[in-house]
N, C-alpha and C positions, 0 to 999 in steps of 0.2 A: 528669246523668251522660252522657258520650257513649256513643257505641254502641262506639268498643271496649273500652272501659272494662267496658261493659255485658256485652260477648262473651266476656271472659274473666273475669268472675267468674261468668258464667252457664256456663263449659267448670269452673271450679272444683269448684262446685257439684255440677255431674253428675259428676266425677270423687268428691265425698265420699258419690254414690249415696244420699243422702236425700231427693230431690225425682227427679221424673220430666221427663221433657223438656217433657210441655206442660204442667206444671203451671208450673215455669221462666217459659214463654213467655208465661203468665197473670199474671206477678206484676208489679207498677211496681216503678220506679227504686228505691226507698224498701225496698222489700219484697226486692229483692237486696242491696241494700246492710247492710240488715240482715242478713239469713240471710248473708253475707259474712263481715260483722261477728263475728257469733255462731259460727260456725264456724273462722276463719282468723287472725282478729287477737291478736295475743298482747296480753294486760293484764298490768299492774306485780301485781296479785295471784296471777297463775296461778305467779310466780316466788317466792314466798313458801313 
């Protein structure tokens, strides 16, 4: 992931106020991407 990639789903993140800032800054590329995932991305189920 690059880093601005990374910066703004990390400014997401702290905007959905479930993670703390250095917990954020503790986590890999994988572990944003995920909490990303799980939080922001809409799935073809959630429209069902």
């Amino acid at each position: 992931m690059s880093l601005i990639e990374r910066n703004e789903k990390t400014i997401n993140l702290l905007a959905k106020e479930k993670f703390t800032e250095e917990a954020i800054y503790q986590m890999t590329d994988a572990q944003i991407e995920y909490f990303h995932w799980l939080y922001f991305e809409d799935s073809v189920y959630d429209l069902m």
